[in-house]
Backbone bond lengths (Angstrom), bond angles and torsions (degrees), N, CA, C in turn:
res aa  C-N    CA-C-N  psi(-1)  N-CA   C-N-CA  omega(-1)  CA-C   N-CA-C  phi
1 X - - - 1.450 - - 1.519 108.11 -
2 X 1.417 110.05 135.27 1.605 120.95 159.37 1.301 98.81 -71.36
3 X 1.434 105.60 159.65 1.545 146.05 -169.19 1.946 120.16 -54.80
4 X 0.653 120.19 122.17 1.484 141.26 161.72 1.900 102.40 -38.34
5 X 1.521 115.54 123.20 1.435 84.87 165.29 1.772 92.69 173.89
6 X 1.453 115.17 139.70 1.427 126.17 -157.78 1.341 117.92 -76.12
7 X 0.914 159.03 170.26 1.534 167.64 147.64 1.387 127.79 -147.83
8 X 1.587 105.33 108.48 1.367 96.39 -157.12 1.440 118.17 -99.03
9 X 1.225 147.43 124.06 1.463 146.63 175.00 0.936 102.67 -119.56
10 X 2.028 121.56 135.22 1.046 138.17 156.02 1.460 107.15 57.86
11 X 1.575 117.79 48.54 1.722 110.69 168.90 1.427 104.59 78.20
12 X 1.547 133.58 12.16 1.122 116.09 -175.69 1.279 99.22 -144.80
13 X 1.985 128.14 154.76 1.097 108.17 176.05 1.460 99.98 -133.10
14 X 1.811 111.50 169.12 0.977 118.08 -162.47 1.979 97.27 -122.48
15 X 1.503 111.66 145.92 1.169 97.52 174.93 1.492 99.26 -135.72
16 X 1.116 115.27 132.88 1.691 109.25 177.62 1.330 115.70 -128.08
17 X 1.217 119.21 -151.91 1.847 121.38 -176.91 1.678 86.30 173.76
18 X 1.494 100.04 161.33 1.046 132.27 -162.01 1.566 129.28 -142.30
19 X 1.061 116.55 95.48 1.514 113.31 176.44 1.428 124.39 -59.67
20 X 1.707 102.35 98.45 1.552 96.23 -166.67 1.650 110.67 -60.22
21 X 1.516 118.85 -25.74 1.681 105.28 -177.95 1.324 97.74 -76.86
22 X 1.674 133.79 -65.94 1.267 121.51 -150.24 1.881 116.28 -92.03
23 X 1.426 106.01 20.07 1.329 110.60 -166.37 1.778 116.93 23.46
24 X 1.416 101.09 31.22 1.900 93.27 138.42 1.200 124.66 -93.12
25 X 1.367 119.90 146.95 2.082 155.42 -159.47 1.146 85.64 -119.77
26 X 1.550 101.25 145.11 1.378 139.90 157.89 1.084 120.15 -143.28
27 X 1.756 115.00 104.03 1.738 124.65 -156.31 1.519 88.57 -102.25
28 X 1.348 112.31 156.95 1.736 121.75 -167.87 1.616 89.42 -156.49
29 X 1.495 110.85 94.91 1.274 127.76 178.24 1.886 108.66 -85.83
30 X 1.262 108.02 124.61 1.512 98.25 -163.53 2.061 99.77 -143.01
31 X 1.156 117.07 173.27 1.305 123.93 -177.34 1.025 121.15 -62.23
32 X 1.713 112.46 -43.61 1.488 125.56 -164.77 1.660 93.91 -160.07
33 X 1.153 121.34 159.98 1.287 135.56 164.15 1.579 108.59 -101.43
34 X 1.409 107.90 99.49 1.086 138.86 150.05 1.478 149.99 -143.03
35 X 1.587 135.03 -177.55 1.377 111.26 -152.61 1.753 106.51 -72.45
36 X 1.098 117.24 -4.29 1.519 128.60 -156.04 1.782 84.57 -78.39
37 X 1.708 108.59 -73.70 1.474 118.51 169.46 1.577 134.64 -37.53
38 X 1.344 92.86 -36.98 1.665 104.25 -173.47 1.875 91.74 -68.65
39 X 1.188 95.34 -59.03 2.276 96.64 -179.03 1.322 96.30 -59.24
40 X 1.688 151.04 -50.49 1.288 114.65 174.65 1.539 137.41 -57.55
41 X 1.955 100.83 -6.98 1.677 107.92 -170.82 1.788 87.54 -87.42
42 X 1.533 112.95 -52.75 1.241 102.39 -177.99 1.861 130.44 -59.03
43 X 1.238 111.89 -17.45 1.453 127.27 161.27 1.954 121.59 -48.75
44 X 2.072 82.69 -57.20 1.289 82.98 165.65 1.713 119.13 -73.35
45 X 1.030 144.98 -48.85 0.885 146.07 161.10 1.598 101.27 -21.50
46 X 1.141 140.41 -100.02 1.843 143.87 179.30 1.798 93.13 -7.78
47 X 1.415 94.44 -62.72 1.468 103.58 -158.77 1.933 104.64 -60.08
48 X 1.362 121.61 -54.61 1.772 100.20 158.91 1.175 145.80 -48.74
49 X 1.363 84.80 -39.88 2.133 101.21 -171.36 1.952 110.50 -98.16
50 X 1.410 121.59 9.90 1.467 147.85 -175.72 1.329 92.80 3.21
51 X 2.015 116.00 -63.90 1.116 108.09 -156.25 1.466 118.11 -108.37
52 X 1.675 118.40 41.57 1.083 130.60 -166.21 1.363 109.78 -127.66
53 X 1.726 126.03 142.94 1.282 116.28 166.59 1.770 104.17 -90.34
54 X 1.611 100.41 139.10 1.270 110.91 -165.75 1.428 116.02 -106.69
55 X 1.690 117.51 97.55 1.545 96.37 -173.46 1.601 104.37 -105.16
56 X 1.383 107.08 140.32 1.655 129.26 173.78 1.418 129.26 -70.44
57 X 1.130 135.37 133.44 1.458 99.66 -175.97 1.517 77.48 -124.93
58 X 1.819 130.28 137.58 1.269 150.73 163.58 0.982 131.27 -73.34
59 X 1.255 132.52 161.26 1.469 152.16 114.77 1.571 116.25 -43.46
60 X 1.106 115.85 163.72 1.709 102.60 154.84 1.481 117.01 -111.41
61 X 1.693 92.44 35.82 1.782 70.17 161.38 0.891 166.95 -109.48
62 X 1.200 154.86 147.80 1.785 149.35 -101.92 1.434 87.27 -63.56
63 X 1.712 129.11 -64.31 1.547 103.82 -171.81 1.164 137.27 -12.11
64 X 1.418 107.58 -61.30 1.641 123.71 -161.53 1.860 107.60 -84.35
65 X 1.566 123.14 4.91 1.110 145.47 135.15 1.123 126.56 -46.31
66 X 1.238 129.18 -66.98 1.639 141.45 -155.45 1.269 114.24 -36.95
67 X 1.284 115.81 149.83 1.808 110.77 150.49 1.292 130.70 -40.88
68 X 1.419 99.81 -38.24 1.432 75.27 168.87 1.231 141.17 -142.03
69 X 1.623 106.62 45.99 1.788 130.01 142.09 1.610 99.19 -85.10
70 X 0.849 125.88 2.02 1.347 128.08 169.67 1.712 110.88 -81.33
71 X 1.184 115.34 -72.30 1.403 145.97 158.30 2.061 96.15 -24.71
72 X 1.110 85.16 -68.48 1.811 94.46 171.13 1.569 110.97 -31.12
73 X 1.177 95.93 -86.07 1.344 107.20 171.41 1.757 143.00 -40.90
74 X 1.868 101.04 -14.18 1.258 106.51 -167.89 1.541 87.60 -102.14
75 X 1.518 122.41 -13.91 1.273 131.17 -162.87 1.319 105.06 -86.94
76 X 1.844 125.45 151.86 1.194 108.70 158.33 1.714 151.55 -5.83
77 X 1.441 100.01 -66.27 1.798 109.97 162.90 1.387 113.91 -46.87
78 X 1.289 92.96 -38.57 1.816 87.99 174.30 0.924 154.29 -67.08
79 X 1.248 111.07 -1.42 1.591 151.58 -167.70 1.895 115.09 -78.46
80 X 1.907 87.52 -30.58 1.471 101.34 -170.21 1.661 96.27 -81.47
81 X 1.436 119.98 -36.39 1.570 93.87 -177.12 1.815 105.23 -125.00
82 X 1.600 81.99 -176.27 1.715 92.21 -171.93 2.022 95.74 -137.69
83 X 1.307 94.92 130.86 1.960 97.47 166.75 0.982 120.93 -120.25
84 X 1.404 100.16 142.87 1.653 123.41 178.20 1.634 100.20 -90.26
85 X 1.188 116.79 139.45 1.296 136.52 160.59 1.415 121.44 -74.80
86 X 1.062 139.01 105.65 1.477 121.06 164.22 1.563 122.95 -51.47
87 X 1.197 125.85 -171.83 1.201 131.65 157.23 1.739 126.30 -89.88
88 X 0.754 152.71 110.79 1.564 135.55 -173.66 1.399 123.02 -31.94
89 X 1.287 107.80 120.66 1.595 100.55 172.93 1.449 107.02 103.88
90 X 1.408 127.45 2.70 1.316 107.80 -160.45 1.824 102.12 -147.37
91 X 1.271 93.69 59.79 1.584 107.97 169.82 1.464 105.92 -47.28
92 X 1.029 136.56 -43.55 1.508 134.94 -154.73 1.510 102.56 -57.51
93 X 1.124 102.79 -27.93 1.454 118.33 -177.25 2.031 129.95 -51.32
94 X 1.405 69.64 -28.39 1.551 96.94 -166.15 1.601 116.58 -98.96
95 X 1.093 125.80 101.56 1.987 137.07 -171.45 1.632 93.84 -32.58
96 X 1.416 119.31 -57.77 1.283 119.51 -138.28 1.946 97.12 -88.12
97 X 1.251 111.35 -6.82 1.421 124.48 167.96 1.842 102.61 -61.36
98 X 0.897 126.31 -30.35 1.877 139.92 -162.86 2.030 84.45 -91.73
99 X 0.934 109.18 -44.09 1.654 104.81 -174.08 1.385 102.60 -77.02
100 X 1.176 132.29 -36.97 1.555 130.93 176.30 1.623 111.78 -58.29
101 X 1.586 118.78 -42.13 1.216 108.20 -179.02 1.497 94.93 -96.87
102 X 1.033 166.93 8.53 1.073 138.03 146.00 1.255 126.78 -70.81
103 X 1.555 112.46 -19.22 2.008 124.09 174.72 1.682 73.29 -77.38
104 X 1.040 157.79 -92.17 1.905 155.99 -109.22 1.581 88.55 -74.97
105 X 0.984 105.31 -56.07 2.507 120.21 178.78 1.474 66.49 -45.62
106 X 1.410 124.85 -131.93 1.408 134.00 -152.69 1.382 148.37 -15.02
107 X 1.297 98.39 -38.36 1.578 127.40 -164.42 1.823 116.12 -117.34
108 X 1.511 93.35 -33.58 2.242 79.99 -169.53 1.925 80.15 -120.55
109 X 1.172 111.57 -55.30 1.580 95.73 -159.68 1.445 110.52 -68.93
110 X 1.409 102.20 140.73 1.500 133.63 179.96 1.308 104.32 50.48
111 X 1.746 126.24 35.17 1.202 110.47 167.52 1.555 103.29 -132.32
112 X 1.462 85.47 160.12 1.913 93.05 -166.88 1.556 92.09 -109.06
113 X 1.423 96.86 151.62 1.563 123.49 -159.14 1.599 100.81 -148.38
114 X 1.540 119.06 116.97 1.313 127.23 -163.36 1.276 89.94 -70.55
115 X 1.470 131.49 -58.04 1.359 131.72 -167.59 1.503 121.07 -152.99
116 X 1.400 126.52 157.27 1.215 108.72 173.05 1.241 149.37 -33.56
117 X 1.431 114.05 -17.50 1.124 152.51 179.65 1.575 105.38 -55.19
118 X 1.675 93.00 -69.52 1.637 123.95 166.58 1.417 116.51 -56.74
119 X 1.111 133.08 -22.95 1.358 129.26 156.63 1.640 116.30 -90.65
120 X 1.403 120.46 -44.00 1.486 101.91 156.82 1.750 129.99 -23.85
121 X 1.723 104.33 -51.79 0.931 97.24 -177.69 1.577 132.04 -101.47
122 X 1.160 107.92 1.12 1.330 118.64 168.75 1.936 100.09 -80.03
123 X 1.400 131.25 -31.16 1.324 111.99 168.68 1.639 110.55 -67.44
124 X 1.354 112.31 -31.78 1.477 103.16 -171.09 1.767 103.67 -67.25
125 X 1.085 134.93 -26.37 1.369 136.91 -153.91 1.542 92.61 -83.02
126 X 1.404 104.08 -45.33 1.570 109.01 176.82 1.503 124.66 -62.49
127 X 1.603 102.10 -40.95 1.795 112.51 166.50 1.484 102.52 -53.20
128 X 1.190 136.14 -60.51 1.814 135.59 167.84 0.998 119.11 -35.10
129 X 1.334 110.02 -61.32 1.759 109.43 157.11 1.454 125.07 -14.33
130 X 1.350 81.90 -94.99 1.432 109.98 166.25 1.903 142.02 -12.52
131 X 1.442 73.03 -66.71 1.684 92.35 155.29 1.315 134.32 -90.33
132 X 1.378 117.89 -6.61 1.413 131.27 178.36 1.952 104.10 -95.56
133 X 1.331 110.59 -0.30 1.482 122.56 -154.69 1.520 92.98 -134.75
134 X 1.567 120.64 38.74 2.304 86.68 171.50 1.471 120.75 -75.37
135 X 1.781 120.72 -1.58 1.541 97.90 -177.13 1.520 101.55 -74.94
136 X 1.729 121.35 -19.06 1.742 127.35 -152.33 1.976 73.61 -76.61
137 X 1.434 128.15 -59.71 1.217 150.11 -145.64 1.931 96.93 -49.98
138 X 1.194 92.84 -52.50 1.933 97.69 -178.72 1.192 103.46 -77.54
139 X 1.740 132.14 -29.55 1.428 113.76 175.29 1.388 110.22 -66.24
140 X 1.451 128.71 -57.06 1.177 123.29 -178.29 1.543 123.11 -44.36
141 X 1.410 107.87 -24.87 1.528 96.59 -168.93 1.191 101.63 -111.68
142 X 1.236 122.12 30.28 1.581 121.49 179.68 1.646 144.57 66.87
143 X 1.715 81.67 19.97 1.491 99.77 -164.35 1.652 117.97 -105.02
144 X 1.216 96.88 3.10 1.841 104.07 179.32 1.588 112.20 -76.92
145 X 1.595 100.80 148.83 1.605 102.21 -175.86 1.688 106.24 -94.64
C-alpha cells in the first residue's frame, strides 16, 4: 500500500492510500484531520485489506505521532500495518502525493464551485473516477511497468 495522507477542501479532510501494485484508493472523508480520524481511516483500511499486511508510507505529521496511534499500533490492530516515515520536505517521494494533484488539476484549480456543496460533489465524481480507473490510477502516480 501507498501512503496515508490529508487534503483538505472546504473545512473537510480527505485521507486516502493507494495500492502501488494494483492502483486501488481508499478515500476516508472525515471532519478534521486528526489522530481520532486518522485510526478511523486506518480501521477502515484493516477492515478492506483483512488479510493483508499493510505498509504506510508518511508524512510526519504530528497526527500519525500521538499516543494514541501509537497505542493503536502497540495493540492488536496494529499488528496488520507497518509505517514508513518520509523525510521532511520531500513529498515527491510519496505515490499518493501524484493523486492529490491530479484531484486539485481537476477539481479546485481554475474551477468555479457555487458552494461547498459543489465541491463536495465534484470530489465525489472524481473518487468514482478514481476507483472505477486503477490502470489511469498507476499511470498517474508513476507506478506502471
Amino acid at each position: 500500500m501507498g501512503r496515508s495522507r490529508k487534503s483538505k477542501t472546504s473545512a473537510k479532510s480527505i485521507f486516502g492510500a493507494v495500492d502501488v501494485q494494483q492502483g486501488d484508493v481508499v478515500f476516508h472523508r472525515a471532519s478534521s484531520a486528526n489522530a481520532e480520524t486518522f485510526l478511523d481511516f486506518l480501521r477502515r483500511l484493516k477492515e478492506k485489506y483483512a488479510d493483508r499486511f499493510l505498509v504506510l508510507v508518511l508524512d510526519n505529521a504530528r497526527i500519525h505521532h500521538t499516543k494514541m496511534v501509537q497505542a493503536f499500533l502497540d495493540g492488536e490492530e496494529g499488528d496488520a500495518f507497518h509505517f514508513i516515515f518520509l523525510p521532511p520536505y520531500s513529498p515527491q517521494l510519496n505515490p499518493i502525493e501524484r493523486l492529490w494533484k491530479w484531484l486539485k488539476d481537476e477539481v479546485i484549480a481554475n474551477v468555479f464551485h457555487k458552494d461547498q456543496n459543489d465541491i463536495a460533489q465534484s470530489i465525489t465524481r472524481f473518487e468514482q473516477y478514481v476507483l472505477q480507473h486503477p490502470d489511469e490510477v498507476l499511470r498517474r502516480i508513476g507506478c506502471t511497468a
